[in-house]
C-alpha positions in Angstrom: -101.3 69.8 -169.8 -104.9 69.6 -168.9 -104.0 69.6 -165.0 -105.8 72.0 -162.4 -102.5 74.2 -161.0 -102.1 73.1 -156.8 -100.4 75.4 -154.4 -97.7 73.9 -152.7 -98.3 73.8 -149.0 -97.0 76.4 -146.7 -93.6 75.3 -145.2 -93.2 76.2 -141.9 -91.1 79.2 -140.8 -87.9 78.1 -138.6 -86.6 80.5 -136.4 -85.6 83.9 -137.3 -88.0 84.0 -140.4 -89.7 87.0 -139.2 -93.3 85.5 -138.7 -95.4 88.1 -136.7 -97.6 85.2 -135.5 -95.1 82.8 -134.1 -93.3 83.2 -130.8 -89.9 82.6 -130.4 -88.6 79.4 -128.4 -86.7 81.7 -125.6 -90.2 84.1 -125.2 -92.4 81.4 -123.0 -89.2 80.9 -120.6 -88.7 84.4 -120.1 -92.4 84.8 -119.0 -92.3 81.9 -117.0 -89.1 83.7 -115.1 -91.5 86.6 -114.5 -94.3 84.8 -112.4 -91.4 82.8 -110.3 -90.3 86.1 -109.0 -93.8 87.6 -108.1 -94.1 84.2 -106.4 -91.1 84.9 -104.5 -92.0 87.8 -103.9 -95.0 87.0 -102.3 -93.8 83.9 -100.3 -90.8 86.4 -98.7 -94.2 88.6 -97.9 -96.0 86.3 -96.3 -93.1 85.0 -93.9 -92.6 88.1 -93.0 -96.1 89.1 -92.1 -96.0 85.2 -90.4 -92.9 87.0 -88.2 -94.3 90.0 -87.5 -97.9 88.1 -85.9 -96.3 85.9 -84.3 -94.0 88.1 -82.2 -96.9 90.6 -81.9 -98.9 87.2 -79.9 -95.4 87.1 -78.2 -95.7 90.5 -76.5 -99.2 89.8 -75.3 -98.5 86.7 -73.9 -95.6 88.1 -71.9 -96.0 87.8 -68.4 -96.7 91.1 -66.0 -93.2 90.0 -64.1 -91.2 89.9 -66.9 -90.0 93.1 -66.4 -88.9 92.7 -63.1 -87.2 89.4 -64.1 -84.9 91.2 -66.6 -84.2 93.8 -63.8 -83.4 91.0 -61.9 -81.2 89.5 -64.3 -79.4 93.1 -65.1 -78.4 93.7 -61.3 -77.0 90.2 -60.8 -75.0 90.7 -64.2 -73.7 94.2 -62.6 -73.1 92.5 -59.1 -71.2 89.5 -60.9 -68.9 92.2 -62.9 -68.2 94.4 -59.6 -66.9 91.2 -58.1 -65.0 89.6 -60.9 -63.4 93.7 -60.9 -62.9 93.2 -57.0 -61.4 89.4 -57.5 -59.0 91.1 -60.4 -57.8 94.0 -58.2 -56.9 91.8 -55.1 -54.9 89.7 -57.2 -53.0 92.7 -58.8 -52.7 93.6 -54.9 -51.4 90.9 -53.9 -48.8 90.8 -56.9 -47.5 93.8 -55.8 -43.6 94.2 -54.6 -45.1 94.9 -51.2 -46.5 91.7 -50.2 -43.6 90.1 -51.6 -41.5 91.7 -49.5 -43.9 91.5 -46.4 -44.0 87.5 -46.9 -40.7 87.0 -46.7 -40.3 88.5 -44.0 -43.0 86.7 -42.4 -40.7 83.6 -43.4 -37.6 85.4 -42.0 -39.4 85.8 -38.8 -39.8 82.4 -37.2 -36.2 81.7 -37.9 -35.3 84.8 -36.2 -37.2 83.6 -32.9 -35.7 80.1 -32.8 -32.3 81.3 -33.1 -32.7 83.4 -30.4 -34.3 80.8 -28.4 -31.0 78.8 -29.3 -28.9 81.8 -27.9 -30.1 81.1 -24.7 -32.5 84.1 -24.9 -36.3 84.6 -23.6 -38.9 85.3 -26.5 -41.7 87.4 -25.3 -44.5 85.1 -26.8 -43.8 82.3 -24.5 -44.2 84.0 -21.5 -47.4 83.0 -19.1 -50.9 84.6 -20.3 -53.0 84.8 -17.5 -57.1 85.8 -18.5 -58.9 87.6 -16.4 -62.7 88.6 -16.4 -62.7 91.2 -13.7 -60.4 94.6 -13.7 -57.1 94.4 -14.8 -54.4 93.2 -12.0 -51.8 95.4 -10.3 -48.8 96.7 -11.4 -46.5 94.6 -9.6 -48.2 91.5 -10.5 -47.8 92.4 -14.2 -44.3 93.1 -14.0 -43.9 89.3 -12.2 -46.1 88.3 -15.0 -43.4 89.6 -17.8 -40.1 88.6 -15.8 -41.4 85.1 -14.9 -41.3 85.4 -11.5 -44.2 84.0 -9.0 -47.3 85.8 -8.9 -47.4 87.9 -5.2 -50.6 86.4 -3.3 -53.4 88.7 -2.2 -54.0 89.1 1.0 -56.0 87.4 3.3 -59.2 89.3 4.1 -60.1 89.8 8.2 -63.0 87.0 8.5 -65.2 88.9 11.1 -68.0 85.9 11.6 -67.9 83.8 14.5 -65.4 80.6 15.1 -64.4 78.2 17.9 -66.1 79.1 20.8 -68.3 82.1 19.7 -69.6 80.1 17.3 -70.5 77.0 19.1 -71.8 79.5 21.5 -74.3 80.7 18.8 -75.5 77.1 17.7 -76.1 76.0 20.8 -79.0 75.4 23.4 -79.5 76.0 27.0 -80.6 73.0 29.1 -82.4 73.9 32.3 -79.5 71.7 34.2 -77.0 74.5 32.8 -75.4 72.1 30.0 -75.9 73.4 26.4 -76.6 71.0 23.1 -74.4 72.4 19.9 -76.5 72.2 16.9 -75.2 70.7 13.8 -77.7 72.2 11.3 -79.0 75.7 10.5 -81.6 76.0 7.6 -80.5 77.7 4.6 -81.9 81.1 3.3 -84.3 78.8 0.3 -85.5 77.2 3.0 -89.7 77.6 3.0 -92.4 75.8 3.8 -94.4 73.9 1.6 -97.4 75.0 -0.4 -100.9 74.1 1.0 -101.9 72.2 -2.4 -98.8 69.7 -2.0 -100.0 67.9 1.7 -97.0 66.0 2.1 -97.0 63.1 4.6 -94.3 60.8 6.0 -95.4 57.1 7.1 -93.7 55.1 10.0 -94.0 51.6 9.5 -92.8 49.0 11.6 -93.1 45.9 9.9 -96.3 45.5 8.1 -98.3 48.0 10.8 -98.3 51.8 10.6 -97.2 53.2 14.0 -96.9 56.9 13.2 -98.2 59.8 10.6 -96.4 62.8 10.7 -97.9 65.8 8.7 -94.9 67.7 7.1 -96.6 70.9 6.1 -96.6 72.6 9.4 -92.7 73.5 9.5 -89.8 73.9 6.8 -87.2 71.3 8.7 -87.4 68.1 10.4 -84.6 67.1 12.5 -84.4 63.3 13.2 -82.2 61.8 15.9 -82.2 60.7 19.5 -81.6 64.2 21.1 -84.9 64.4 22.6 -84.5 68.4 23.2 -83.8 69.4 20.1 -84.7 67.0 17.6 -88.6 67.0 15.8 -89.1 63.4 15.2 -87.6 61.0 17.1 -85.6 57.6 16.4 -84.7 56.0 19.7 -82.5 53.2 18.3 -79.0 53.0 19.7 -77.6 52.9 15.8 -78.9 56.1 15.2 -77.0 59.5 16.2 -78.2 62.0 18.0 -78.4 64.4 15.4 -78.9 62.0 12.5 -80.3 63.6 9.5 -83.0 66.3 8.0 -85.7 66.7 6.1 -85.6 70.4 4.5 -88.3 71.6 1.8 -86.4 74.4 0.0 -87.5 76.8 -2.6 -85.8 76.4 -5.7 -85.9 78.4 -9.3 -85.4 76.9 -12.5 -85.5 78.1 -15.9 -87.5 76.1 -18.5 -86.8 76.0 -22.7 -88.4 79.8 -23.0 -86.1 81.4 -20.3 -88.7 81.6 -17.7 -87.9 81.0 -14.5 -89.9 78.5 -12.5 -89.9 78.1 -9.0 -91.1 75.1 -6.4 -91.0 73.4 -3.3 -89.8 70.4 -3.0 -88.6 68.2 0.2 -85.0 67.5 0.5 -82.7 64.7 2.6 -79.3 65.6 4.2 -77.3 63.2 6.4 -75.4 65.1 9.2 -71.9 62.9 8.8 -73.9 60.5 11.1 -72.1 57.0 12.0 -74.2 54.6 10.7 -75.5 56.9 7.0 -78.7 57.1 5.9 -80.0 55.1 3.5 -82.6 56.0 0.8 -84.9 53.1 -1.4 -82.1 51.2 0.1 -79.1 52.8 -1.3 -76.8 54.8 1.6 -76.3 58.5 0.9 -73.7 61.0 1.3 -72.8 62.9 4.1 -74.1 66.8 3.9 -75.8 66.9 0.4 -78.9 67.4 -0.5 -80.8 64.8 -2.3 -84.4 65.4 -3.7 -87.1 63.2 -2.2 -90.1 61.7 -4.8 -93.4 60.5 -3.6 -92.9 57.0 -2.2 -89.3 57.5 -1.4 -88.5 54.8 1.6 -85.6 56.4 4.2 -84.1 54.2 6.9 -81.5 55.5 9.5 -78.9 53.8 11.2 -79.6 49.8 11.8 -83.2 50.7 12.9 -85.5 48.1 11.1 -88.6 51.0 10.7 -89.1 52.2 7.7 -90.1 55.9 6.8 -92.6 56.3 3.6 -92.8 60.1 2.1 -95.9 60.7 0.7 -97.9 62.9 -1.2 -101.5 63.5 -0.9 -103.7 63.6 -4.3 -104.8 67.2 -5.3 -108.7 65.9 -5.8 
C-alpha cells in the first residue's frame, strides 16, 4: 500500500528463553553468597589472630613470681587432699566395731564403780594422792598410803646447836663486876656495810634544835636502847627498853625484767619485841621484821619525844 515496512520492536526475553546476554534472576544471589563467606572467612581470621596477640601480651606481662604462686597453690591443693583423706580415714576408724565396743564399755564402767561403792566396797581412785617433788617415799608409807591408814611421821632429827643455857652463854657479855648482859640480836649473814657513795646520816632532834649527828657508814648495825654496855646509840628515856631496836644495812639481790640480778644496800629497822614499839613516820611497827628505811624516814622509840631523821647525803 504505499507504506515503508517497520520492524516490530524486540520483545523482551522472560526467563528461560535462552538469551546468552541476560543473567538469570537466581545468578546475582548466588554471587552475593560467595563474598559473604570470604567475609566470614576473614572476620573468623582476624579474631583469631586478635586471640592469639592478645594472649602472646599476656605471657610477657606475667609476673616473674607467677610461677612460684602456682607452686604455691599446687602444694596447698595436695596438703588440703592429704587431710580431707586423713579426716575420711579417722571417721571410718572411728565407725569401726571396735570403738563401739570400747565406748560402751566406757559407759559400763562408771556404773560398775558406783555399785561397788554401794556394796560397801573401797574404789581405788578415791584413795589419798599425795605429790611429791623430791624422791619417792618409803615403802611403808606407801602401803599406809593405799590402805588409808595414817601416814607414819619421820623422825625427829638430833638438833646439835646450842639451847637454854649454852646458848645464852654464847649471846652474852662479861661485865667486869662478874654479871653477864644476854644479847637479843645477832646480825644476819646479808648483813654489810654500806657503800662509800650512799653517806647515810641519822639526825637527833629534840624539838626544833639538832642535838646529835650520827654518821652510819662506819658499822653494819646500830643497836639502840638504854643498856649503856652494849648498845651503840643511846636513848636514856625510861619508856625505852634496854635493847630497843636496830638499825641493820643488809645486802640484798634482786632480779630486774631481763633476769639480771641486782644487788644493794639498803638500811633496815627491826624492833626487838620492845614494850613500848617503835614507831616509824608515826605509824608503830612490828615486832622482829624488817622494814626498809627511805631518805627522810622519821623513827621514834618508846614515849621519848626526840625524833630520829635518816638521811641521805647528795652524790654531788
Amino acid at each position: 500500500m504505499g507504506y515503508d515496512s517497520v520492524s516490530p520492536p524486540p520483545r523482551r526475553s522472560r526467563q528461560g528463553d535462552g538469551d546468552p546476554d541476560e543473567e538469570p534472576r537466581g545468578s546475582r544471589k548466588s554471587r552475593g553468597d560467595g563474598h559473604g563467606s570470604d567475609r566470614r572467612r576473614d572476620r573468623d581470621g582476624s579474631a583469631d589472630r586478635d586471640r592469639e596477640r592478645r594472649r602472646h601480651r599476656r605471657s610477657r606481662s606475667r609476673s616473674p613470681h607467677s610461677g612460684r604462686r602456682e607452686r604455691e597453690r599446687e602444694r596447698d591443693g595436695r596438703r588440703d587432699r592429704a587431710r580431707g583423706r586423713d579426716h575420711d580415714r579417722e571417721k571410718r576408724r572411728r565407725a569401726s566395731p571396735d570403738d563401739d565396743r570400747r565406748e560402751r564399755r566406757d559407759r559400763d564402767r562408771p556404773r560398775k564403780r558406783d555399785r561397788t561403792i554401794e556394796e560397801g566396797g573401797s574404789e581405788r581412785d578415791d584413795r589419798q594422792v599425795v605429790k611429791r617433788n623430791g624422791p619417792l617415799p618409803p615403802q611403808a608409807q606407801s602401803f599406809a598410803l593405799e590402805k588409808g591408814e595414817e601416814v607414819p611421821k619421820e623422825k625427829e632429827k638430833p638438833n646439835r646447836g646450842t639451847t637454854g643455857t649454852l646458848a645464852a652463854a654464847s649471846n652474852s657479855i662479861a661485865q667486869a663486876d662478874g654479871s653477864t648482859i644476854v644479847l637479843k640480836y645477832h646480825e644476819p649473814p646479808e648483813a654489810r656495810k654500806p657503800s662509800p657513795k650512799d653517806q647515810w646520816k641519822l639526825f637527833v632532834f629534840k624539838g626544833p634544835d639538832i642535838i646529835d649527828t650520827i654518821e652510819l657508814n662506819h658499822r653494819t648495825c646500830w643497836l639502840i636502847g638504854r643498856e649503856m654496855a652494849v648498845i651503840d646509840i643511846a636513848a636514856e628515856h625510861p619508856s625505852i627498853s634496854k635493847q630497843h631496836a636496830v638499825i641493820q644495812f643488809r645486802y640484798l639481790e634482786k632480779r630486774n625484767e631481763y633476769g639480771d640480778k641486782i644487788g644493794k644496800v639498803k638500811p633496815y629497822v627491826i624492833d626487838l619485841d620492845s614494850a613500848n614499839g617503835t614507831l616509824l613516820n608515826s605509824k608503830k611497827i612490828a615486832d622482829s621484821r624488817y622494814l626498809e628505811l627511805q631518805d627522810k624516814d622519821l623513827l621514834q622509840f618508846g614515849q621519848s619525844t626526840r625524833e630520829y631523821v635518816l638521811m641521805l647525803a647528795p652524790k654531788n
